[in-house]
N, C-alpha and C positions, 0 to 999 in steps of 0.2 A: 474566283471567289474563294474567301477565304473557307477553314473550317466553321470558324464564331459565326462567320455572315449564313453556311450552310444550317448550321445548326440553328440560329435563332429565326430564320426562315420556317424551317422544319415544325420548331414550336409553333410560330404562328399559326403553320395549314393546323398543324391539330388543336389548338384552341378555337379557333375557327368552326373549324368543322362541332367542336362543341358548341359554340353559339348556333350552326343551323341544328341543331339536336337539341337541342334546348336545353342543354346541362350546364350553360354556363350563360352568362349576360354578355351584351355588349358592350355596356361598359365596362368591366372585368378585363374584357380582351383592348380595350382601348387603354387604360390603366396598366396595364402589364405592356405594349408594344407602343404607347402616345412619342414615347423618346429615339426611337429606331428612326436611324435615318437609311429607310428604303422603300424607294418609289411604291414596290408593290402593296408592302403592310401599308404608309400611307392612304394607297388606294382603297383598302379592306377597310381602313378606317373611318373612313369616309363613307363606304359605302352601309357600315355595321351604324354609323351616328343619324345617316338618313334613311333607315331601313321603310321602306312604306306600307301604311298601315292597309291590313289583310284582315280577311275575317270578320266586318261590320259590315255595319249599314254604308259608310262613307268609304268603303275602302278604294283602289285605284283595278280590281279586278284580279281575276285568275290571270291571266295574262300578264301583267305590272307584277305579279308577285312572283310568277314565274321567271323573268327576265329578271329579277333581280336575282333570284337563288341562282339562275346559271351567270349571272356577273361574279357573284359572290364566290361560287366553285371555279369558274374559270381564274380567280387569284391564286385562288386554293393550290390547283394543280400548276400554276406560273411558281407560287412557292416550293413546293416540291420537285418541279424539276430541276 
């Protein structure tokens, strides 16, 4: 892997990790990495466009939302290593 490829990985986990902290949006982070071509950010991206809705009356549960944040971290940490 190259350094650009280490490097613009690297940004991604921590913009990321601002979308689950809530400092930054998801489309922000899709807007800054939509052009990168690698599997993993692709995957974050995807998963950051279908985030499921938590916190309401309709949501999909504490459970649905938990499995999505360890999908989400589990890229996280695939990018930084």
């Amino acid at each position: 892997m190259t350094d650009a490829v280490v490097e613009i990985r690297r940004r991604a986990a921590e913009r990321a990790k601002e979308v689950l902290a809530g400092t930054s949006s998801a489309r922000a982070f899709c807007d800054e990495f939509g052009d990168v071509d690698d599997r993993a950010i692709a995957e974050l991206i995807d998963l950051l466009e279908h985030e499921p809705p938590h916190g309401g009356l309709f949501d999909g549960g504490e459970e649905a939302w938990r499995n999505y944040q360890d999908s989400v971290r589990d890229i996280i940490d695939a990018l930084e290593s």
